[in-house]
mmCIF file of the N, C-alpha and C atoms, coordinates in Angstrom:
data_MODEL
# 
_entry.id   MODEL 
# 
loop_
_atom_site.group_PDB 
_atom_site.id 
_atom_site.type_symbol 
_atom_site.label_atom_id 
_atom_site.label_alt_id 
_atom_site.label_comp_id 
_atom_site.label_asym_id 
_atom_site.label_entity_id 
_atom_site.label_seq_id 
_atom_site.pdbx_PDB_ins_code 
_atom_site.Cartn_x 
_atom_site.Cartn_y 
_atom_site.Cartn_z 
_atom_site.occupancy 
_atom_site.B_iso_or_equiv 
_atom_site.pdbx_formal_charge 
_atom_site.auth_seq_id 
_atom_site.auth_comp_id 
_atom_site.auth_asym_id 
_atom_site.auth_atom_id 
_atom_site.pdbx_PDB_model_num 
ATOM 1   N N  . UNK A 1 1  ? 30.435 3.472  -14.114 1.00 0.00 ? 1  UNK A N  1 
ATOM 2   C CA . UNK A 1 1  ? 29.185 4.164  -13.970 1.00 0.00 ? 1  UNK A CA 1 
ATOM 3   C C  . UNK A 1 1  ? 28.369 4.055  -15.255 1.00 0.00 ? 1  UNK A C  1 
ATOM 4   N N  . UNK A 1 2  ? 28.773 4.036  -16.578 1.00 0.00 ? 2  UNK A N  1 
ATOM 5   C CA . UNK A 1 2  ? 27.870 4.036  -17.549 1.00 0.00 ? 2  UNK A CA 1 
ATOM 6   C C  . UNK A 1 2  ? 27.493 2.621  -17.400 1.00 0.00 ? 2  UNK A C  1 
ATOM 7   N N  . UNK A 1 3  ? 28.227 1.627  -17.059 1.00 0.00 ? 3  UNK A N  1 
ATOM 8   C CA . UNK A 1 3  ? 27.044 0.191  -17.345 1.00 0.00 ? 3  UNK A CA 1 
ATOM 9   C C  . UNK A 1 3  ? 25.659 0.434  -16.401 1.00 0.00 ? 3  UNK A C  1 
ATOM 10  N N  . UNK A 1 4  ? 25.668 1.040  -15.243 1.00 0.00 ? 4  UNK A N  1 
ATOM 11  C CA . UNK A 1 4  ? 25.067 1.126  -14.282 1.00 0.00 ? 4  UNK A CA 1 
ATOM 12  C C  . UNK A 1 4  ? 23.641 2.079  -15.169 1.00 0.00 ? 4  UNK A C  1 
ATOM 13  N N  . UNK A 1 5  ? 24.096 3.392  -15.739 1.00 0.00 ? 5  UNK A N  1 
ATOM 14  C CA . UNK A 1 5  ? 23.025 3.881  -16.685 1.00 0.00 ? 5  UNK A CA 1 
ATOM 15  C C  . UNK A 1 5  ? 22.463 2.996  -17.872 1.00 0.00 ? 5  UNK A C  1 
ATOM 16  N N  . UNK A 1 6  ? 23.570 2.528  -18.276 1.00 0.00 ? 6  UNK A N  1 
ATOM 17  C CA . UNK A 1 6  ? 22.926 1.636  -19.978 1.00 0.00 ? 6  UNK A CA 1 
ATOM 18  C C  . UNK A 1 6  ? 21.887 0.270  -18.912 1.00 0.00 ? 6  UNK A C  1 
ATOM 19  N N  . UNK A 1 7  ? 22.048 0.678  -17.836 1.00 0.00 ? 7  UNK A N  1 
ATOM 20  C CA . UNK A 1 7  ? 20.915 -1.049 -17.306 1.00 0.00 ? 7  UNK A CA 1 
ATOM 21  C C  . UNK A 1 7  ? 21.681 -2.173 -18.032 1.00 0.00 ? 7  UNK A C  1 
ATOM 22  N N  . UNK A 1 8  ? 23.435 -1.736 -17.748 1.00 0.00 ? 8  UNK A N  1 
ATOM 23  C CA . UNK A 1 8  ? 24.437 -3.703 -17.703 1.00 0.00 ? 8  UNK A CA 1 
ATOM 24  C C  . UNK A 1 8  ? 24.274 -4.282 -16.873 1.00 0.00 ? 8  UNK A C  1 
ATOM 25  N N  . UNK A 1 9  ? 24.350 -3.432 -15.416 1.00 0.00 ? 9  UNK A N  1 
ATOM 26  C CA . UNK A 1 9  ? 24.688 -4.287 -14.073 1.00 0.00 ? 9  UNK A CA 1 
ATOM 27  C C  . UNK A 1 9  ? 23.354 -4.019 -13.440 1.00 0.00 ? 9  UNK A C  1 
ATOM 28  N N  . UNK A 1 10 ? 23.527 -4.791 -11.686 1.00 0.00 ? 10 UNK A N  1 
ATOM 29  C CA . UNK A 1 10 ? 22.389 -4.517 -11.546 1.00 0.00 ? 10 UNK A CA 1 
ATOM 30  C C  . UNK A 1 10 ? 22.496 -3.835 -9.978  1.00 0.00 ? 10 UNK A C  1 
ATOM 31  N N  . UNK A 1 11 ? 23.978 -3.946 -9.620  1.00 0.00 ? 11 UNK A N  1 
ATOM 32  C CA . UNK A 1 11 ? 24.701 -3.158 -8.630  1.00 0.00 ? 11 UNK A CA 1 
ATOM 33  C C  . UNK A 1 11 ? 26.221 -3.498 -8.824  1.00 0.00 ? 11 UNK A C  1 
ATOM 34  N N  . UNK A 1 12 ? 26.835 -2.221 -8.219  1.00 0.00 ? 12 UNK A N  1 
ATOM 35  C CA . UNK A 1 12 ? 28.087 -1.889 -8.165  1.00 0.00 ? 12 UNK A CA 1 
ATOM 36  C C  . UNK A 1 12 ? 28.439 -1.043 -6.936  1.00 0.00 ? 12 UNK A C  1 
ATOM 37  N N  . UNK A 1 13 ? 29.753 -1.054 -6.724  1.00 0.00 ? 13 UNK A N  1 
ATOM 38  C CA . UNK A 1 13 ? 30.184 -0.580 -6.132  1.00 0.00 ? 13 UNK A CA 1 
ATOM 39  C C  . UNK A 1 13 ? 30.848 0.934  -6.738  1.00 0.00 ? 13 UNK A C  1 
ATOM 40  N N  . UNK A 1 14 ? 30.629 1.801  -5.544  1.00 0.00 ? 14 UNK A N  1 
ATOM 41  C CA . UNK A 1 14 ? 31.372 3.427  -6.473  1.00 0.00 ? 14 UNK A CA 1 
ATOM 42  C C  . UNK A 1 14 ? 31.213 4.514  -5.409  1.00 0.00 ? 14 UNK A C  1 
ATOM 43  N N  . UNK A 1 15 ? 31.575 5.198  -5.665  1.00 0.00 ? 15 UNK A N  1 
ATOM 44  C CA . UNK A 1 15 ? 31.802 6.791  -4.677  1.00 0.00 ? 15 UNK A CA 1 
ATOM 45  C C  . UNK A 1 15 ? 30.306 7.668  -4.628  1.00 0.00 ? 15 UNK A C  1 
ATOM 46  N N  . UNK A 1 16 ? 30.344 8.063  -3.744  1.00 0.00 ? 16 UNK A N  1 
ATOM 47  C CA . UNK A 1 16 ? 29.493 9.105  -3.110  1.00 0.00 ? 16 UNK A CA 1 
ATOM 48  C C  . UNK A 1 16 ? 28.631 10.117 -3.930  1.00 0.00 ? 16 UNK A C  1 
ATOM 49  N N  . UNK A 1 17 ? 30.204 10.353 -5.125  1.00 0.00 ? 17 UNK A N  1 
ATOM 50  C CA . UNK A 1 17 ? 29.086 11.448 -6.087  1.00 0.00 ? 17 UNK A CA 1 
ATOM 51  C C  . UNK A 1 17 ? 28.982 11.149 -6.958  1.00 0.00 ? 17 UNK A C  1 
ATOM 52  N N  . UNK A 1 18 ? 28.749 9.980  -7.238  1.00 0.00 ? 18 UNK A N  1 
ATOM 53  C CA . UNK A 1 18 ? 27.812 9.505  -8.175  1.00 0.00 ? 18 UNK A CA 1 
ATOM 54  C C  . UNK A 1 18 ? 26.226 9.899  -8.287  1.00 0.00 ? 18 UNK A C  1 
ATOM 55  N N  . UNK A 1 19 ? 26.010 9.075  -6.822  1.00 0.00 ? 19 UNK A N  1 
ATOM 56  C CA . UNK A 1 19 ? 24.485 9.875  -6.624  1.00 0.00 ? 19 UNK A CA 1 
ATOM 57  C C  . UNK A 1 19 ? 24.138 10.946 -6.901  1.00 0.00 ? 19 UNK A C  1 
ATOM 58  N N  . UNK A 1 20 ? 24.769 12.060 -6.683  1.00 0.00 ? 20 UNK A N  1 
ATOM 59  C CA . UNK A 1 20 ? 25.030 13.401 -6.908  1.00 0.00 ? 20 UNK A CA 1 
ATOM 60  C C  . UNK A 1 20 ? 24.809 13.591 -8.524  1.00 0.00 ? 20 UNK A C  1 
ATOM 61  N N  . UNK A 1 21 ? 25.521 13.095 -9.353  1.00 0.00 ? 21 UNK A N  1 
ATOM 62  C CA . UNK A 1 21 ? 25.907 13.684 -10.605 1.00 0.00 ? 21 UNK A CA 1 
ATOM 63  C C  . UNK A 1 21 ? 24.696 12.696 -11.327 1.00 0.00 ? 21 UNK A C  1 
ATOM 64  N N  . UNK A 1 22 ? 24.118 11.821 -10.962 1.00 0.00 ? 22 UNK A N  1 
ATOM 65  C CA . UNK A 1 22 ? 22.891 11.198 -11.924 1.00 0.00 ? 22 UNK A CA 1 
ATOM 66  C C  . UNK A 1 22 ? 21.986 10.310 -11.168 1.00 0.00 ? 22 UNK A C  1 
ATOM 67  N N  . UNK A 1 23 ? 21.450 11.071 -10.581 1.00 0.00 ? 23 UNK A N  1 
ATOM 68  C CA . UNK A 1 23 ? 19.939 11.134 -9.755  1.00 0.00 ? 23 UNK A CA 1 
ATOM 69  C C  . UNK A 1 23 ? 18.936 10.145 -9.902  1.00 0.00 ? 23 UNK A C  1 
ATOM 70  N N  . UNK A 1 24 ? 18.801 10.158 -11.219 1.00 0.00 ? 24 UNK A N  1 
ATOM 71  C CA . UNK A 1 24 ? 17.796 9.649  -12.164 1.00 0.00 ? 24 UNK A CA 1 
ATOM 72  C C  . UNK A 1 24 ? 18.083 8.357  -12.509 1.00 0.00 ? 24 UNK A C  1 
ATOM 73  N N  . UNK A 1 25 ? 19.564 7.771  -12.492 1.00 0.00 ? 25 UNK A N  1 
ATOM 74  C CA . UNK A 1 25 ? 19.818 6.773  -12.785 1.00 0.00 ? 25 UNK A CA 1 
ATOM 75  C C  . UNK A 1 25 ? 19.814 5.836  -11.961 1.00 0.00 ? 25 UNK A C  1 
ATOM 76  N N  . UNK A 1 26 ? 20.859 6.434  -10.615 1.00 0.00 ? 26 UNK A N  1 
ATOM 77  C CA . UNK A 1 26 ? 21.522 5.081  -9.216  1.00 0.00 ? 26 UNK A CA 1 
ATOM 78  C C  . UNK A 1 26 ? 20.770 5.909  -8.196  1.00 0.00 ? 26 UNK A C  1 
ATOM 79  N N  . UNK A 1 27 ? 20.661 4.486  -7.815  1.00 0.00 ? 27 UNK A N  1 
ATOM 80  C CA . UNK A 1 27 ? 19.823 4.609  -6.165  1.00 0.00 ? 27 UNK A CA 1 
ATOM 81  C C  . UNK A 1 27 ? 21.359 4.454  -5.228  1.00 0.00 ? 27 UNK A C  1 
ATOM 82  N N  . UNK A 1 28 ? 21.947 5.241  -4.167  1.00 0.00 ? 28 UNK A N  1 
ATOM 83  C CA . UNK A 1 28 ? 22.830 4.889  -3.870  1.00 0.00 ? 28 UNK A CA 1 
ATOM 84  C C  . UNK A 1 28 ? 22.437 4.512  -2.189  1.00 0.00 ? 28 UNK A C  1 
ATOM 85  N N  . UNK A 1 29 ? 23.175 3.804  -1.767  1.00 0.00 ? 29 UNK A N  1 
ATOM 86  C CA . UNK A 1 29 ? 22.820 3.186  -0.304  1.00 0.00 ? 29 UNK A CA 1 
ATOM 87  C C  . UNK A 1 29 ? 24.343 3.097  -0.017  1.00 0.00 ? 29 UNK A C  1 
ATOM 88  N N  . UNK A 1 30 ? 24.229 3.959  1.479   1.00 0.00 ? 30 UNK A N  1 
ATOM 89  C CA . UNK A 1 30 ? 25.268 4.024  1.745   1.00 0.00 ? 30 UNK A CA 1 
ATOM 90  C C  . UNK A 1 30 ? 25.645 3.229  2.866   1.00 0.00 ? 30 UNK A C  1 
ATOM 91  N N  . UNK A 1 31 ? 27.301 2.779  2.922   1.00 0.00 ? 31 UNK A N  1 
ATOM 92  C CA . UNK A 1 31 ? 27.529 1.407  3.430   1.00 0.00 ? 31 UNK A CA 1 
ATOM 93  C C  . UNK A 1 31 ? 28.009 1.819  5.399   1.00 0.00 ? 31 UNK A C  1 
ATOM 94  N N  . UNK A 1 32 ? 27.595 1.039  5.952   1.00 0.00 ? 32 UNK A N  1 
ATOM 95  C CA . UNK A 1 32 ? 27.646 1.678  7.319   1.00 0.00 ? 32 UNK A CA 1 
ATOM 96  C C  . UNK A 1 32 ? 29.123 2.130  7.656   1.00 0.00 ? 32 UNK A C  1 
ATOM 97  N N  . UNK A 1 33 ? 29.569 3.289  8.349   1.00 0.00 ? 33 UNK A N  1 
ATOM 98  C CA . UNK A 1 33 ? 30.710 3.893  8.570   1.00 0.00 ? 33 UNK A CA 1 
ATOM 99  C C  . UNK A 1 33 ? 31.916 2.805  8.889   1.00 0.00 ? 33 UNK A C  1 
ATOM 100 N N  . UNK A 1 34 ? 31.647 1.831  9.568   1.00 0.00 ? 34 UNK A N  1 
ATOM 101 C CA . UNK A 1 34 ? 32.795 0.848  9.817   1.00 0.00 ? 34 UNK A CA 1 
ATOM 102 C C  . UNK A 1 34 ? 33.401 0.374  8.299   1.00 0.00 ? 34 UNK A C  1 
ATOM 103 N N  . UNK A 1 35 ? 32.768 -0.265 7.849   1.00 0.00 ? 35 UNK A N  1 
ATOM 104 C CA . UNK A 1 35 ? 33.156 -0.389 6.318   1.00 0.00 ? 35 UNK A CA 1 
ATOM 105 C C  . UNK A 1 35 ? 33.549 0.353  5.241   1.00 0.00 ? 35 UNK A C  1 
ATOM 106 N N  . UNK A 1 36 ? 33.537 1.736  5.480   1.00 0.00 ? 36 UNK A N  1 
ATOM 107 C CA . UNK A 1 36 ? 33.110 2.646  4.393   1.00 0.00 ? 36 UNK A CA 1 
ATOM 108 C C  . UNK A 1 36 ? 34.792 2.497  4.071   1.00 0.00 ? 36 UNK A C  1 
ATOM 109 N N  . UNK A 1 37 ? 35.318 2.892  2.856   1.00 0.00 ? 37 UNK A N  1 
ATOM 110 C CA . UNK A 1 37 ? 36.520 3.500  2.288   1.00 0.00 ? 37 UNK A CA 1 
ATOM 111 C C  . UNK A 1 37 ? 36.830 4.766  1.951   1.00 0.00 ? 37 UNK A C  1 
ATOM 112 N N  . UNK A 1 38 ? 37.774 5.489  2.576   1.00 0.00 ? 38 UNK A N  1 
ATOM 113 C CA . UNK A 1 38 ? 37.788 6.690  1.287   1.00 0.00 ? 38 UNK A CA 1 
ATOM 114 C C  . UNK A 1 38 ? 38.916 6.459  1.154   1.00 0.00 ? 38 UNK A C  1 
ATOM 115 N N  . UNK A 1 39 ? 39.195 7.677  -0.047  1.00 0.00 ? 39 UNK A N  1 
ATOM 116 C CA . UNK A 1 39 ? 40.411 7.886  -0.688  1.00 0.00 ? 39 UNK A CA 1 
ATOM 117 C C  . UNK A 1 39 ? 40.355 9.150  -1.294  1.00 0.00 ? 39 UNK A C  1 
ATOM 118 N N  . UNK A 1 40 ? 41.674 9.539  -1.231  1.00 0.00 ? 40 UNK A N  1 
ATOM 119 C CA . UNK A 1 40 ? 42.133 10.361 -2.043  1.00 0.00 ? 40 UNK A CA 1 
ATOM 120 C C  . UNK A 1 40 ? 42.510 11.101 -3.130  1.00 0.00 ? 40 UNK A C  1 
ATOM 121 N N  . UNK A 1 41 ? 42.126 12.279 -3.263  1.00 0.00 ? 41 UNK A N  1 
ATOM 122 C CA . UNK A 1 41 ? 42.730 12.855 -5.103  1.00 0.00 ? 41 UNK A CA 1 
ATOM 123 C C  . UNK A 1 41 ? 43.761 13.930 -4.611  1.00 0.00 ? 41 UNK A C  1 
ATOM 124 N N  . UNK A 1 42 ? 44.349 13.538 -5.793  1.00 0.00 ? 42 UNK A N  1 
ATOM 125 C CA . UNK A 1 42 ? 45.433 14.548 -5.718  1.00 0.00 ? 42 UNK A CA 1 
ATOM 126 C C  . UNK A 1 42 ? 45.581 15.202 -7.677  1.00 0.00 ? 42 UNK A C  1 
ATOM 127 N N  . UNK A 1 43 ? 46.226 16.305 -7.706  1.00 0.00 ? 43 UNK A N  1 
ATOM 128 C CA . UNK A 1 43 ? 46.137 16.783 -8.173  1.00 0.00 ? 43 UNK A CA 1 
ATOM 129 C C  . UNK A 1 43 ? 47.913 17.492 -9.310  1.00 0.00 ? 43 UNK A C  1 
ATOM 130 N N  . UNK A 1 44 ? 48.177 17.733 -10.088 1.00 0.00 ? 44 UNK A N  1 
ATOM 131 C CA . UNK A 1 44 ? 49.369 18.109 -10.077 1.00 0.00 ? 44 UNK A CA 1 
ATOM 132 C C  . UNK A 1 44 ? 49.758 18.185 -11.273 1.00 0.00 ? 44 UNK A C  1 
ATOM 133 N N  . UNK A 1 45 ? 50.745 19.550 -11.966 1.00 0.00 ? 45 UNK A N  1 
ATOM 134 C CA . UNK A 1 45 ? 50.953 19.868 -13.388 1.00 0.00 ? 45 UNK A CA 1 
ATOM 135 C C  . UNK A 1 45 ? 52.084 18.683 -14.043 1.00 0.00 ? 45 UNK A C  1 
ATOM 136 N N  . UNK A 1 46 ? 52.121 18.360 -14.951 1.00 0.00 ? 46 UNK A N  1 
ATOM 137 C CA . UNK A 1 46 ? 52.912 17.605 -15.901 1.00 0.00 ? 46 UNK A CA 1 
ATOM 138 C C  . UNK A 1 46 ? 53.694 17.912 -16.718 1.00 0.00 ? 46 UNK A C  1 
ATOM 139 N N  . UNK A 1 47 ? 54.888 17.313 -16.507 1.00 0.00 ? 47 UNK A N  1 
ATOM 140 C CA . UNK A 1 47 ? 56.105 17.892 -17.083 1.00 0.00 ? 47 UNK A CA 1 
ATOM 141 C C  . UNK A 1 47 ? 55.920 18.136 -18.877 1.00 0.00 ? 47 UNK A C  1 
ATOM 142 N N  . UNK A 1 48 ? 55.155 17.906 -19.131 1.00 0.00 ? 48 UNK A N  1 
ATOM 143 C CA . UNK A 1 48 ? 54.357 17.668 -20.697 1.00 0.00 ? 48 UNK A CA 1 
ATOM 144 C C  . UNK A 1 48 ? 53.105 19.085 -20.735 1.00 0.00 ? 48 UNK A C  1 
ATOM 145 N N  . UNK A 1 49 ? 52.962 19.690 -19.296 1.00 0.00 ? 49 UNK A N  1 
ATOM 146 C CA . UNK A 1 49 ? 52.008 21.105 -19.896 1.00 0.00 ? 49 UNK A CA 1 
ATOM 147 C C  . UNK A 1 49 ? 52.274 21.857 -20.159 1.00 0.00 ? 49 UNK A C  1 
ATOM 148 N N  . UNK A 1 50 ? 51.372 22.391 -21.077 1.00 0.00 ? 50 UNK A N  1 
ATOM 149 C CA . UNK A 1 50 ? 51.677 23.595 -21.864 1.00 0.00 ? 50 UNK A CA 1 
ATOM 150 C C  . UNK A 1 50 ? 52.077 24.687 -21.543 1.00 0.00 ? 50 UNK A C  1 
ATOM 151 N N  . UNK A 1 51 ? 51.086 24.987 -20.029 1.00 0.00 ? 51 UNK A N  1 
ATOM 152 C CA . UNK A 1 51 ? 51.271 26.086 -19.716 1.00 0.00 ? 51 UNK A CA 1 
ATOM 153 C C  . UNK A 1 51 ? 50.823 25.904 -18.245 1.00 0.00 ? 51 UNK A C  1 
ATOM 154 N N  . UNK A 1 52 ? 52.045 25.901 -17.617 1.00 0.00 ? 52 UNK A N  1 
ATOM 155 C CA . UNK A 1 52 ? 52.213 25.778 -16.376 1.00 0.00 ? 52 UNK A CA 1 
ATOM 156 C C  . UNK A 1 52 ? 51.728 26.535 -15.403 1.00 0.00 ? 52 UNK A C  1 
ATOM 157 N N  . UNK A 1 53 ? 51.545 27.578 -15.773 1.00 0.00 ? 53 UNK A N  1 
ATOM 158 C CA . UNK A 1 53 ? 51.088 29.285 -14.995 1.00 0.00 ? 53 UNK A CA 1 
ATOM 159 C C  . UNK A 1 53 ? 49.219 29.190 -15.114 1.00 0.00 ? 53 UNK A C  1 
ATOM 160 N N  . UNK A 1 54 ? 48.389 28.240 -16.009 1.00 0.00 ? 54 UNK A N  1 
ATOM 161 C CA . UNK A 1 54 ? 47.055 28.097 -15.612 1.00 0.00 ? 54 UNK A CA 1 
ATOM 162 C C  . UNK A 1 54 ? 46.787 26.713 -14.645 1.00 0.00 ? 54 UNK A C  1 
ATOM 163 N N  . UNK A 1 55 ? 47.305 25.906 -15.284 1.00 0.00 ? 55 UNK A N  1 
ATOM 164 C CA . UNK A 1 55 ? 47.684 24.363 -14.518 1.00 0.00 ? 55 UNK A CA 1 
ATOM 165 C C  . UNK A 1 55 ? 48.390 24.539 -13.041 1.00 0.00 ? 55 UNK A C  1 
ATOM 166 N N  . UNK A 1 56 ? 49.015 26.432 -12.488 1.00 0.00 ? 56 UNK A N  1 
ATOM 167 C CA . UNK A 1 56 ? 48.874 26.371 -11.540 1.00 0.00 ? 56 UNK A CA 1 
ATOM 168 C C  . UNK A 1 56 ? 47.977 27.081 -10.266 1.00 0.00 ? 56 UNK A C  1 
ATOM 169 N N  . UNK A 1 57 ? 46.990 27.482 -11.244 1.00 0.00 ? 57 UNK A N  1 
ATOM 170 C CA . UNK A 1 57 ? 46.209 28.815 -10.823 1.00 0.00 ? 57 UNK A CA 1 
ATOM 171 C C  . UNK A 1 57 ? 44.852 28.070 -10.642 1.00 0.00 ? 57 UNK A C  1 
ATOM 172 N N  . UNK A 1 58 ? 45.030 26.871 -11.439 1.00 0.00 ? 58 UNK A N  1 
ATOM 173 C CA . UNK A 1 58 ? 43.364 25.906 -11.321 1.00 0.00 ? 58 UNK A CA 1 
ATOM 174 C C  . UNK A 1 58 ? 44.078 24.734 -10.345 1.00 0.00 ? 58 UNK A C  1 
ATOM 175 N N  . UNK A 1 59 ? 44.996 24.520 -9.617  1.00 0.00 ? 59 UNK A N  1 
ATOM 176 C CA . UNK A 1 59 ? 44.985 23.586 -8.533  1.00 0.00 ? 59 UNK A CA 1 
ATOM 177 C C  . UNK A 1 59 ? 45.257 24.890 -7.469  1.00 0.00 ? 59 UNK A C  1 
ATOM 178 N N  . UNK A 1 60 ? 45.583 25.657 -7.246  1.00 0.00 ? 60 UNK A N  1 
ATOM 179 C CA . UNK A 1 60 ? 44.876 27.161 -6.149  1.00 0.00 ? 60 UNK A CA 1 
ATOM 180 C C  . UNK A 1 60 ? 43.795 27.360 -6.575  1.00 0.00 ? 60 UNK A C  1 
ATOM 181 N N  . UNK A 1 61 ? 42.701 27.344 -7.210  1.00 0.00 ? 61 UNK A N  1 
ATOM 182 C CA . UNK A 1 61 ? 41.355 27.520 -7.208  1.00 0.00 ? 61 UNK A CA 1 
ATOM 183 C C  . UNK A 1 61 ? 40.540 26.323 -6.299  1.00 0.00 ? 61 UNK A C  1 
ATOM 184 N N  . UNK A 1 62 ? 41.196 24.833 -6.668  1.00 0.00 ? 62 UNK A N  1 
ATOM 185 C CA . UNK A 1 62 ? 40.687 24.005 -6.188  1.00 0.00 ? 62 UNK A CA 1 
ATOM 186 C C  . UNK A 1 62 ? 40.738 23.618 -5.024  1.00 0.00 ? 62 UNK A C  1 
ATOM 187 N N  . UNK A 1 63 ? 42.105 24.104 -4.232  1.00 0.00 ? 63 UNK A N  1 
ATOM 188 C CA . UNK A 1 63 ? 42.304 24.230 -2.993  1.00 0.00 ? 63 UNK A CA 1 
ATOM 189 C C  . UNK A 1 63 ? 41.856 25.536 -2.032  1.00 0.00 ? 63 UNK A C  1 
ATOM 190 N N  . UNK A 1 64 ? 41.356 26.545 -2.793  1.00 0.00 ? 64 UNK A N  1 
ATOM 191 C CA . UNK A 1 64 ? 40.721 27.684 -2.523  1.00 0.00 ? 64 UNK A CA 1 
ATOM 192 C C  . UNK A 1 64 ? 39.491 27.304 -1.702  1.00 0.00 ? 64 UNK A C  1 
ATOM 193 N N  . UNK A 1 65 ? 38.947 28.168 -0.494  1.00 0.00 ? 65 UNK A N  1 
ATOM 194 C CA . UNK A 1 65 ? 37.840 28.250 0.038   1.00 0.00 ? 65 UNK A CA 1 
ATOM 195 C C  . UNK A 1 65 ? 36.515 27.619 -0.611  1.00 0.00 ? 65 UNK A C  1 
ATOM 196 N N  . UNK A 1 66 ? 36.456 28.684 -2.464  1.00 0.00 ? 66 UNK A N  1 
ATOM 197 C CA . UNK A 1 66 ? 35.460 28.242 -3.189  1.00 0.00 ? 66 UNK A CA 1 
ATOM 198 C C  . UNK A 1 66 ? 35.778 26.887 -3.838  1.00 0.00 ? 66 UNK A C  1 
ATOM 199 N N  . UNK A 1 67 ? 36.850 26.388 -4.169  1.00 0.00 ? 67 UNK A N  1 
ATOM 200 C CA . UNK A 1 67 ? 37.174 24.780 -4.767  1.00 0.00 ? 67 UNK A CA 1 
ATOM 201 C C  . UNK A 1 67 ? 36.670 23.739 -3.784  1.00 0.00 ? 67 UNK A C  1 
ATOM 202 N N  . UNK A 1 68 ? 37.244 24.121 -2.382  1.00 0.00 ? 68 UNK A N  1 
ATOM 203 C CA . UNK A 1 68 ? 36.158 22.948 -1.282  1.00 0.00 ? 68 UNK A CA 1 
ATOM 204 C C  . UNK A 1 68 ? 35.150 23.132 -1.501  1.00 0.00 ? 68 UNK A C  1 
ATOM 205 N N  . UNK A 1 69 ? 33.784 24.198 -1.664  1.00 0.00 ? 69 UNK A N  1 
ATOM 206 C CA . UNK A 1 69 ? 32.975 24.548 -1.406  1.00 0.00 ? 69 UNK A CA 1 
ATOM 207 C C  . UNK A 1 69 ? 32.355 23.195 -2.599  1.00 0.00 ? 69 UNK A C  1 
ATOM 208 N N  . UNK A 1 70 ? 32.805 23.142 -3.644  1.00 0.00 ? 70 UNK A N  1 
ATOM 209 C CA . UNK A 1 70 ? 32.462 22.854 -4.519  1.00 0.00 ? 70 UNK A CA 1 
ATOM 210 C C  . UNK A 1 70 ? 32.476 21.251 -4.832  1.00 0.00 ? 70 UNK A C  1 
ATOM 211 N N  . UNK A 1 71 ? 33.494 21.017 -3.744  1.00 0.00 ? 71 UNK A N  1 
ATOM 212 C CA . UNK A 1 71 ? 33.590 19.481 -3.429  1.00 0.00 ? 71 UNK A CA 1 
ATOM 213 C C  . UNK A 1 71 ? 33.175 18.703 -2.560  1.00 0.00 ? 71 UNK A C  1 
ATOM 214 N N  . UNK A 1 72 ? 32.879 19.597 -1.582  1.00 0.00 ? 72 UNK A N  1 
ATOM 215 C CA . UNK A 1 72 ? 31.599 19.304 -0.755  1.00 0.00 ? 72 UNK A CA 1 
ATOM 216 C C  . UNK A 1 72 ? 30.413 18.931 -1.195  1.00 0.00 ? 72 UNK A C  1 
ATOM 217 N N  . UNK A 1 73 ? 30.173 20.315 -2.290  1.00 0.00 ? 73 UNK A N  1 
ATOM 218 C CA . UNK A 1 73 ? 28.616 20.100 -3.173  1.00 0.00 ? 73 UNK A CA 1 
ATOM 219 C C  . UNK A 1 73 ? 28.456 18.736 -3.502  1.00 0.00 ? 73 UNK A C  1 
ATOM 220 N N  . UNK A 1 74 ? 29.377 17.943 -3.705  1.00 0.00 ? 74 UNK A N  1 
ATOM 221 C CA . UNK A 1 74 ? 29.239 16.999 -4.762  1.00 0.00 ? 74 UNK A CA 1 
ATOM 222 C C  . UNK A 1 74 ? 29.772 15.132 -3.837  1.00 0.00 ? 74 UNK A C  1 
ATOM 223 N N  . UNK A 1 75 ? 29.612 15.682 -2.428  1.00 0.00 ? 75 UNK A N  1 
ATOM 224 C CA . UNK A 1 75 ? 29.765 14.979 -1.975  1.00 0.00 ? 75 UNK A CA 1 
ATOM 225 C C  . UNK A 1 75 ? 31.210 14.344 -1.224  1.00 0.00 ? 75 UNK A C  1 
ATOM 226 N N  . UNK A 1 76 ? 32.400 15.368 -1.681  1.00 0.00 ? 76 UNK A N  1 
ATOM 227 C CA . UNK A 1 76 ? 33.474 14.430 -1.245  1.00 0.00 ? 76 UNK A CA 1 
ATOM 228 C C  . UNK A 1 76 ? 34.025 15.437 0.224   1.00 0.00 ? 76 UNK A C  1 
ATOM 229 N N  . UNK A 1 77 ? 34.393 14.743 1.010   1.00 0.00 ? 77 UNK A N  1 
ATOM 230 C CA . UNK A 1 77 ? 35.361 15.301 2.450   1.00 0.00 ? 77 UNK A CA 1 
ATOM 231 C C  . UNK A 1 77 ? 36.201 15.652 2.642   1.00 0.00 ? 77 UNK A C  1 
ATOM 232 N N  . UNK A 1 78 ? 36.595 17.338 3.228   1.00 0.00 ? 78 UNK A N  1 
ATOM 233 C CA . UNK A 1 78 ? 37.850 17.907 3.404   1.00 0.00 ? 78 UNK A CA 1 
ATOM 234 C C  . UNK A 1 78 ? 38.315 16.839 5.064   1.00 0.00 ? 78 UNK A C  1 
ATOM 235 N N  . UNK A 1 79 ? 39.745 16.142 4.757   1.00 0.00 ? 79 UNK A N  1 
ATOM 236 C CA . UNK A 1 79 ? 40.270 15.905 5.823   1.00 0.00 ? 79 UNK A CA 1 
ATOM 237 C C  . UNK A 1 79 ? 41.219 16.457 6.449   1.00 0.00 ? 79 UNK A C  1 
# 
């Protein structure tokens, strides 16, 4: 996405909320439903965190009513 702002490229390929998050920059055109891709995020604490008890309270926020709400905003699909 930053070559796409610095004016490197002159199209690319990329996700949905892009458009969303810099308006001003990408024109996004979206590719007809037969073609389209999605994919998945997932989410999950690491045997390396600090503190396991917020790392598990912010993936229940994100799966929370208001965490979709918020991923919607921005363009991506509860399946």
């Amino acid at each position: 996405m930053g070559s796409i702002i610095r004016k490197k490229v002159d199209a690319a390929f990329g996700w949905n909320t892009h458009k969303v998050l810099h308006t001003k920059a990408i024109h996004a055109v979206e590719l007809p439903k037969k073609i389209q891709v999605y994919r998945s995020t997932v989410i999950a604490t690491t045997p390396f965190s600090e503190n396991k008890e917020i790392s598990t309270e912010f993936i229940k926020f994100l799966t929370s009513k208001e965490g979709k709400k918020i991923y919607t905003k921005y363009g991506w699909i509860n399946r």
